[in-house]
C-alpha positions as CSV (number, residue, x, y, z in Angstrom):
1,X,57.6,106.1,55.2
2,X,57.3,108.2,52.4
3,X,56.1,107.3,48.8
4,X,59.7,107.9,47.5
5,X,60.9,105.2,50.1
6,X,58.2,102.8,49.2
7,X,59.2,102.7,45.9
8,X,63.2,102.9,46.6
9,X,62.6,99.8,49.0
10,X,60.2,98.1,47.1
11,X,62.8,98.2,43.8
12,X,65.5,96.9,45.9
13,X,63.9,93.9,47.3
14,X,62.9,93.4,43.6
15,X,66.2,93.7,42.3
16,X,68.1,91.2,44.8
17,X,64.8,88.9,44.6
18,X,66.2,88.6,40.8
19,X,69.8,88.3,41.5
20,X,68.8,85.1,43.2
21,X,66.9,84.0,40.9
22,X,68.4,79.9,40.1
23,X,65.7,78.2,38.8
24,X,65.9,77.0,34.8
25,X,62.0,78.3,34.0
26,X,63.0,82.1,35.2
27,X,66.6,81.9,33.7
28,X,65.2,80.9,30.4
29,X,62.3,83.5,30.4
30,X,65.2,85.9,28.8
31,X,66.3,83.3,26.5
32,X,62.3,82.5,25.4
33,X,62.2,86.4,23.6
34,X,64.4,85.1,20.7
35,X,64.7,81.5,21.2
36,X,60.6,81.1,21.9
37,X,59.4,79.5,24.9
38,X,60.6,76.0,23.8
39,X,63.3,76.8,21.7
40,X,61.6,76.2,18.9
41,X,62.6,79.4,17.3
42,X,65.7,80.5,15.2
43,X,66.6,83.8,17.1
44,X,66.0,86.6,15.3
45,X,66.3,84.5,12.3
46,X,69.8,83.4,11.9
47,X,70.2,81.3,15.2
48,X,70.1,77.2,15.0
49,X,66.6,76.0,16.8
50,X,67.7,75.2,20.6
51,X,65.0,72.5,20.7
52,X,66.2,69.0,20.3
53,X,69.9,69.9,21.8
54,X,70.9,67.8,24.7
55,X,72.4,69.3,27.9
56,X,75.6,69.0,26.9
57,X,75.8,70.8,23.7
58,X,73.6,73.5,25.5
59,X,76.3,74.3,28.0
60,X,78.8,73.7,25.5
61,X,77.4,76.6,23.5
62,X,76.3,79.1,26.3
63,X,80.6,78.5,27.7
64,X,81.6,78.9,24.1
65,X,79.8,82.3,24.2
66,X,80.7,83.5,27.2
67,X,84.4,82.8,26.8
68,X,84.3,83.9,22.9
69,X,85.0,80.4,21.6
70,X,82.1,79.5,19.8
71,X,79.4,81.4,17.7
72,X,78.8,82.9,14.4
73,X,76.5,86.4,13.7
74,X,75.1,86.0,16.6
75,X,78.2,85.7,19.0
76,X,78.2,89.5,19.9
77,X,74.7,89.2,21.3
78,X,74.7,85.7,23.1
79,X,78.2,86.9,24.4
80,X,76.4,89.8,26.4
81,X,73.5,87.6,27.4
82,X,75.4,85.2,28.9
83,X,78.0,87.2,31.0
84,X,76.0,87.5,34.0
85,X,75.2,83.4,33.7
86,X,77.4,81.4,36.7
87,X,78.5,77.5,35.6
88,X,75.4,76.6,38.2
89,X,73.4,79.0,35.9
90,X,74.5,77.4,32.8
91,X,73.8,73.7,34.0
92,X,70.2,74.5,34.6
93,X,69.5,75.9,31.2
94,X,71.4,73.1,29.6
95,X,69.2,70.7,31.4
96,X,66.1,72.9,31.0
97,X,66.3,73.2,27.4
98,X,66.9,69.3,26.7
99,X,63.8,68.8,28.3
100,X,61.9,70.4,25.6
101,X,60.0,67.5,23.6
């Protein structure tokens, strides 16, 4: 096999390994750049702080801005972010994130 194949093959497996990707820890990794790594962070500055939320409002929030219901400055952004989430998706980073004491 050559080196090109190698690396072809290797990005694919990489690539679908990520499309499955369900747990909560790995979902929020791309949340944790803005939000911080307990959501202890207003994103980029103007975002409320995710820690402290219960499940509920989580997934409230995240269907809100996926479906363009809810959001302020930062609706544009979260909008894109959460497009590719499923409902399963969203469940798990609702629950996720109320477990952040």
């Amino acid at each position: 096999m050559t080196t090109t194949k190698k690396i072809l093959v290797s990005m694919v497996i990489l690539g679908t390994t990520s499309l499955f990707a369900n747990s909560a820890e790995v979902l929020y990794k791309a949340c944790a750049t803005c939000h911080g790594a307990n959501g202890e962070k207003p994103a980029l500055g103007k975002s409320k702080v995710l820690k402290g939320w219960d499940s509920k409002r989580v997934q409230d929030a995240l269907k809100g801005y996926k479906d363009g219901t809810y959001g302020g400055v930062m609706k544009g952004v979260m909008k894109g972010q959460v497009t590719r989430l499923s409902d399963a998706d969203i469940k798990l980073l609702g629950d996720y994130i109320a477990s952040f004491k």
